[in-house]
Backbone as XML, in Angstrom:
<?xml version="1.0"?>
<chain id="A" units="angstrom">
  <residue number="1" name="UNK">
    <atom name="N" x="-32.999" y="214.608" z="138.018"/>
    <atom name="CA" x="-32.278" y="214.506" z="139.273"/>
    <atom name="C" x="-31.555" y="215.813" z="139.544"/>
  </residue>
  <residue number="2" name="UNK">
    <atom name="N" x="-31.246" y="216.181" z="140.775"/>
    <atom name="CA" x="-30.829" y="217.366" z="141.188"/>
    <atom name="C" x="-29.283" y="217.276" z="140.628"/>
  </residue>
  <residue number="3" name="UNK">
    <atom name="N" x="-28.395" y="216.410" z="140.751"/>
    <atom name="CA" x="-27.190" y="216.585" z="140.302"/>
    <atom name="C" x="-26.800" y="216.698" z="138.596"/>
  </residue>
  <residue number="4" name="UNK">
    <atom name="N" x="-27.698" y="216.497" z="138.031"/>
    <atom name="CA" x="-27.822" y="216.823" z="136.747"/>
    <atom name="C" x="-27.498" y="218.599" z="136.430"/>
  </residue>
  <residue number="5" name="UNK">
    <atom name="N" x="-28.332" y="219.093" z="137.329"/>
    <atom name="CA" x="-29.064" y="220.156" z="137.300"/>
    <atom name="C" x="-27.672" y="220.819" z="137.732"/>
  </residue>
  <residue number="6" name="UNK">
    <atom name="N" x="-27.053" y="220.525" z="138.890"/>
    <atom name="CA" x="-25.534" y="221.097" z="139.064"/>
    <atom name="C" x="-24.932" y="221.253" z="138.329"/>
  </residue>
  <residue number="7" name="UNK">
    <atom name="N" x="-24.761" y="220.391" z="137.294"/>
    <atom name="CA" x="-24.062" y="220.282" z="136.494"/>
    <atom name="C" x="-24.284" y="221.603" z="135.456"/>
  </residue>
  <residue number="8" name="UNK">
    <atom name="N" x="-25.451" y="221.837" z="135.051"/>
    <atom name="CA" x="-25.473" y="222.794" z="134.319"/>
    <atom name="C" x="-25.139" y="224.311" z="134.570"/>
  </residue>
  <residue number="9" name="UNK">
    <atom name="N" x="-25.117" y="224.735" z="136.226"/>
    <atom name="CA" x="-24.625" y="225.817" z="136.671"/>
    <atom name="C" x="-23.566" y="226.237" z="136.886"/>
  </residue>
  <residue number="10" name="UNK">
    <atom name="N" x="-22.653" y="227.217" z="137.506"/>
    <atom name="CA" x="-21.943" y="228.073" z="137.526"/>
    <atom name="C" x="-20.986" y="226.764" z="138.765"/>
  </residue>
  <residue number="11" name="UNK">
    <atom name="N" x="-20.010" y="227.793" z="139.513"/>
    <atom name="CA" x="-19.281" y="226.908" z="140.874"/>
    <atom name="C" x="-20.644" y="226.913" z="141.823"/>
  </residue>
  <residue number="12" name="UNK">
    <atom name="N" x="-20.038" y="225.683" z="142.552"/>
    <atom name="CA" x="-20.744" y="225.223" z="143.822"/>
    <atom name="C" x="-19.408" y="225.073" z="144.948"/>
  </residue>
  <residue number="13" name="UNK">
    <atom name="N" x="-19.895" y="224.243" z="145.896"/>
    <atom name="CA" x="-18.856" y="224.357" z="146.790"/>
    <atom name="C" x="-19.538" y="222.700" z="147.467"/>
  </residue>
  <residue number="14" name="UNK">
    <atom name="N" x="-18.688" y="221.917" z="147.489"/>
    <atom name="CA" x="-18.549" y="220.704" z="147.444"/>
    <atom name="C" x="-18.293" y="219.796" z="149.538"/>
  </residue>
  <residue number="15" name="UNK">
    <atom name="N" x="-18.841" y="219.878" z="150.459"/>
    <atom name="CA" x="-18.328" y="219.407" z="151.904"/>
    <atom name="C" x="-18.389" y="218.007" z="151.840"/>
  </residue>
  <residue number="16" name="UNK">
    <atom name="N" x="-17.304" y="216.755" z="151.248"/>
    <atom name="CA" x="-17.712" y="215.399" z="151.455"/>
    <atom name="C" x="-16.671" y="214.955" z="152.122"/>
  </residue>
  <residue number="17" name="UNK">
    <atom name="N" x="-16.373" y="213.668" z="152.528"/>
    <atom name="CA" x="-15.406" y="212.996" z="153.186"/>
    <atom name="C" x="-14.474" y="211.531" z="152.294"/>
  </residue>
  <residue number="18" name="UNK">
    <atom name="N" x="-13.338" y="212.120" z="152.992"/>
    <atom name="CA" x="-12.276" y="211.384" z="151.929"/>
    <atom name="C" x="-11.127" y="210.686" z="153.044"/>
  </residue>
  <residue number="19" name="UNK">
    <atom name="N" x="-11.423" y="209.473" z="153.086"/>
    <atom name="CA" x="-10.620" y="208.858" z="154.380"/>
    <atom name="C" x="-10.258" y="209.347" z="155.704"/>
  </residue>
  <residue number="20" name="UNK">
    <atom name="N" x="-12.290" y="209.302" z="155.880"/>
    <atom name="CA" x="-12.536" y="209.713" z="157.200"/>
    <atom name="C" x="-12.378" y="211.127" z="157.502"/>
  </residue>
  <residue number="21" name="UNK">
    <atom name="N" x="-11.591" y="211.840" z="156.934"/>
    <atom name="CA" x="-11.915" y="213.735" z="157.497"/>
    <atom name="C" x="-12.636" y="214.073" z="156.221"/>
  </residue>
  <residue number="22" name="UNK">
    <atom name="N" x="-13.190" y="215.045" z="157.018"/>
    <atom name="CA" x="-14.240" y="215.813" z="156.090"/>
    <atom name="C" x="-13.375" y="216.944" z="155.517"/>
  </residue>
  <residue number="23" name="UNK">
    <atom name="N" x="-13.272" y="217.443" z="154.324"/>
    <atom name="CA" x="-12.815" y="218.536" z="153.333"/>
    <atom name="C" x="-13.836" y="218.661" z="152.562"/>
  </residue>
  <residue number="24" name="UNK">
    <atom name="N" x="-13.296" y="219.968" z="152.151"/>
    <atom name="CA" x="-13.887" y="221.418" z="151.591"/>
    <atom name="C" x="-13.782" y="221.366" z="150.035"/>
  </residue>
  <residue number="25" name="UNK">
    <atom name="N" x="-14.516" y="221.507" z="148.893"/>
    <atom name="CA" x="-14.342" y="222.140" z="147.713"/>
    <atom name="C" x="-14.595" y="222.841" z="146.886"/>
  </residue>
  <residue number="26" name="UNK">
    <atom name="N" x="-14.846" y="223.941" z="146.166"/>
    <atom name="CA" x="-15.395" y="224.838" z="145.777"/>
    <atom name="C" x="-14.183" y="224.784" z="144.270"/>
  </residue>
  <residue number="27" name="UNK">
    <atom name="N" x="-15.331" y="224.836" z="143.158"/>
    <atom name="CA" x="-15.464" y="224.374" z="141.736"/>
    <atom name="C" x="-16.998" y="224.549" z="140.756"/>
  </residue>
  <residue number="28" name="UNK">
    <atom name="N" x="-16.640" y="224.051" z="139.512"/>
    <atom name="CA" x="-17.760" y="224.005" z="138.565"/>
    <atom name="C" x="-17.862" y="222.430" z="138.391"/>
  </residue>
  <residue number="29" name="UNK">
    <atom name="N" x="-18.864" y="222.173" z="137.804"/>
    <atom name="CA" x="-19.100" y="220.517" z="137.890"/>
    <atom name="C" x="-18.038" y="220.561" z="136.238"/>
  </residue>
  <residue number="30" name="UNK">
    <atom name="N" x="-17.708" y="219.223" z="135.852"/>
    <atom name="CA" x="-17.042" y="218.980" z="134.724"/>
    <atom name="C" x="-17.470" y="217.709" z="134.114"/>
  </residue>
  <residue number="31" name="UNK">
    <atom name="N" x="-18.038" y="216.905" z="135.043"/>
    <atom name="CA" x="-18.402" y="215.538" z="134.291"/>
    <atom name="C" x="-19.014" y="214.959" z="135.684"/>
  </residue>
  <residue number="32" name="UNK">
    <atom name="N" x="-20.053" y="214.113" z="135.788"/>
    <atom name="CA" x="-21.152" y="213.434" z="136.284"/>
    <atom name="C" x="-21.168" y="211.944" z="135.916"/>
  </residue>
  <residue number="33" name="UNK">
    <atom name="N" x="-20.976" y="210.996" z="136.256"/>
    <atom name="CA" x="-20.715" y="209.670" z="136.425"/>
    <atom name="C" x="-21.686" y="208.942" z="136.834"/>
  </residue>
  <residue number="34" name="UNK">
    <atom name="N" x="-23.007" y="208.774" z="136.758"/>
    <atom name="CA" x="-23.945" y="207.971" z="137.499"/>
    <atom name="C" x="-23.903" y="206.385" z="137.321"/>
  </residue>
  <residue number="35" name="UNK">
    <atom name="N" x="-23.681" y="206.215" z="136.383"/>
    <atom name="CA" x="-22.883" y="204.193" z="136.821"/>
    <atom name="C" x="-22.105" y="204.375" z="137.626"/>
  </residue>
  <residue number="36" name="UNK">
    <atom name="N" x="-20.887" y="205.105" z="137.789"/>
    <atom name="CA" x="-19.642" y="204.791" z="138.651"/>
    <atom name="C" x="-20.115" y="205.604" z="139.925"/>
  </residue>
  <residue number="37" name="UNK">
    <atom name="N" x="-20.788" y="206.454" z="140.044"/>
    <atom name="CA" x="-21.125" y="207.676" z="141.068"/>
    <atom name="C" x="-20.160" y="208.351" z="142.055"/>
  </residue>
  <residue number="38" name="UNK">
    <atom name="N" x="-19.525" y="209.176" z="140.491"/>
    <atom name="CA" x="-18.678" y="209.682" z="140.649"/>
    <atom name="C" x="-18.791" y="210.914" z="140.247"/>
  </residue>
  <residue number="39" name="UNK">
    <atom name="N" x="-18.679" y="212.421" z="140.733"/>
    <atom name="CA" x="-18.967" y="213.802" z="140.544"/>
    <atom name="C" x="-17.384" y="214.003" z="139.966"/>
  </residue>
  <residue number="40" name="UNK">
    <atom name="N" x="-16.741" y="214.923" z="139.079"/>
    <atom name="CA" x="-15.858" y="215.378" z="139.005"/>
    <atom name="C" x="-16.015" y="217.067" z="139.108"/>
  </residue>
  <residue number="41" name="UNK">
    <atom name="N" x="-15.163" y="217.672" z="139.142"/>
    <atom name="CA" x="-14.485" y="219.296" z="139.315"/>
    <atom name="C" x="-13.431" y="219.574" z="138.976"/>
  </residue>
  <residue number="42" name="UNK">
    <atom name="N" x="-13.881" y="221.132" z="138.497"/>
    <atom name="CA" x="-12.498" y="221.618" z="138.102"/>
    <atom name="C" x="-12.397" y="222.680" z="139.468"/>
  </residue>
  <residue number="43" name="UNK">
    <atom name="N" x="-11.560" y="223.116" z="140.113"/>
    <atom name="CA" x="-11.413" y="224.028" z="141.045"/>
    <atom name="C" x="-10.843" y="225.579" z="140.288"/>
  </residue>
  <residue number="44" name="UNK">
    <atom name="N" x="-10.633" y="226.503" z="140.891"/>
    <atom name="CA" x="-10.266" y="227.770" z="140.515"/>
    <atom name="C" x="-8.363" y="227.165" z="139.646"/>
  </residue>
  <residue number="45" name="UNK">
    <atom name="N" x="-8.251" y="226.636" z="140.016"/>
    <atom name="CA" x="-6.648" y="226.324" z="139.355"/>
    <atom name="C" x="-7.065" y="225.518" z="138.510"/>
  </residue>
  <residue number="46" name="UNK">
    <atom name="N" x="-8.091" y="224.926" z="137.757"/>
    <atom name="CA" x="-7.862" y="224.397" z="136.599"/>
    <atom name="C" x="-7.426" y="223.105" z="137.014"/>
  </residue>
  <residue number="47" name="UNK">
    <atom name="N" x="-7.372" y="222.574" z="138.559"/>
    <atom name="CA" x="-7.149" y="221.392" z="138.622"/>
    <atom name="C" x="-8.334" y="220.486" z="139.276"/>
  </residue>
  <residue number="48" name="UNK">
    <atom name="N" x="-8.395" y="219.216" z="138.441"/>
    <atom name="CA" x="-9.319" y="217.916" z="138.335"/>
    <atom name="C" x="-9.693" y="217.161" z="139.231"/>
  </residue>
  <residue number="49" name="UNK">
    <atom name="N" x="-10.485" y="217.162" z="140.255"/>
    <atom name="CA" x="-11.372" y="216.848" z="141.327"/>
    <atom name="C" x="-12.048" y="215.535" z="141.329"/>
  </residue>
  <residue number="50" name="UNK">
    <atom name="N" x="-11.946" y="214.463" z="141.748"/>
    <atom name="CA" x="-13.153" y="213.032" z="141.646"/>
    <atom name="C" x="-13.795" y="212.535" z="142.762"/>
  </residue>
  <residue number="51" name="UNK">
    <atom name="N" x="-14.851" y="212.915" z="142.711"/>
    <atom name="CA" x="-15.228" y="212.720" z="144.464"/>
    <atom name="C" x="-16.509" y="211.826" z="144.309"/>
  </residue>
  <residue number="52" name="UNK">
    <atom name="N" x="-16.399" y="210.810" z="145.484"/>
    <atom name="CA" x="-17.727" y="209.804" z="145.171"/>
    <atom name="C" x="-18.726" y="210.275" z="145.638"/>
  </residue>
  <residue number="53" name="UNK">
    <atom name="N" x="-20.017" y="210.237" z="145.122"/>
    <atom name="CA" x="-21.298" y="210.491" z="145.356"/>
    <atom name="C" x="-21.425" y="210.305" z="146.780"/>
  </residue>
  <residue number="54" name="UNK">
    <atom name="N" x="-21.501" y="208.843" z="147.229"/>
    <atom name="CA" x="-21.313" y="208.519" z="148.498"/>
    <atom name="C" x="-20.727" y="208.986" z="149.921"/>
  </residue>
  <residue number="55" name="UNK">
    <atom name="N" x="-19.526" y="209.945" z="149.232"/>
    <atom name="CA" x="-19.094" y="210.753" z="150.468"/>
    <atom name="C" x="-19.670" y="212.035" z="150.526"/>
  </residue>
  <residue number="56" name="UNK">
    <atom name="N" x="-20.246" y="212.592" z="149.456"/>
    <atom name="CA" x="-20.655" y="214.196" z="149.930"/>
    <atom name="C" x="-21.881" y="214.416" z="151.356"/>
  </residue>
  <residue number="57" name="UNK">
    <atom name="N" x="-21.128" y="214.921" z="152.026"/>
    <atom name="CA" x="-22.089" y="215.541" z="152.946"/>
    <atom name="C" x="-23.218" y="216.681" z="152.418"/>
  </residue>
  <residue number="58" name="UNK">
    <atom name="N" x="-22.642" y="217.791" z="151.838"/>
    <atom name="CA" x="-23.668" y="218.695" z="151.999"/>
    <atom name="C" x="-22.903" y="219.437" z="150.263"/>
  </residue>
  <residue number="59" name="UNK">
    <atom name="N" x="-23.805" y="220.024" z="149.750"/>
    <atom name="CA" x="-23.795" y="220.983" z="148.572"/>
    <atom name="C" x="-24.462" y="222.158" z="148.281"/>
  </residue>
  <residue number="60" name="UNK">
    <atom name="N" x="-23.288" y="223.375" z="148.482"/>
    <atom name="CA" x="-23.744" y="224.819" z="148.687"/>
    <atom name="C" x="-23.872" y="225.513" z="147.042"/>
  </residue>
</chain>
């Protein structure tokens, strides 16, 4: 699967939606959740990201 494959690379940059507005994230993957389908991130600050599969729009 392609999100596997994220996982193994460098930062990406993350466009999903989180109670209705769309935001921005840019990070490295940190952990992959496929029962729960849940992506996590670390961002440039070292801080911890959980975003549902379900909301990502697009992945740069």
């Amino acid at each position: 699967m392609f999100l596997q494959k994220l996982a193994q690379g460098g930062m990406i940059t993350i466009e999903y939606y989180r109670n209705g507005i769309l935001r921005s994230l840019k990070g490295r993957v940190y952990h992959l959740n496929l029962k729960k389908q849940v992506i996590s991130l670390i961002d440039e600050k070292q801080v911890l990201h959980s975003i549902r599969l379900s909301g990502i729009k697009q992945i740069h």
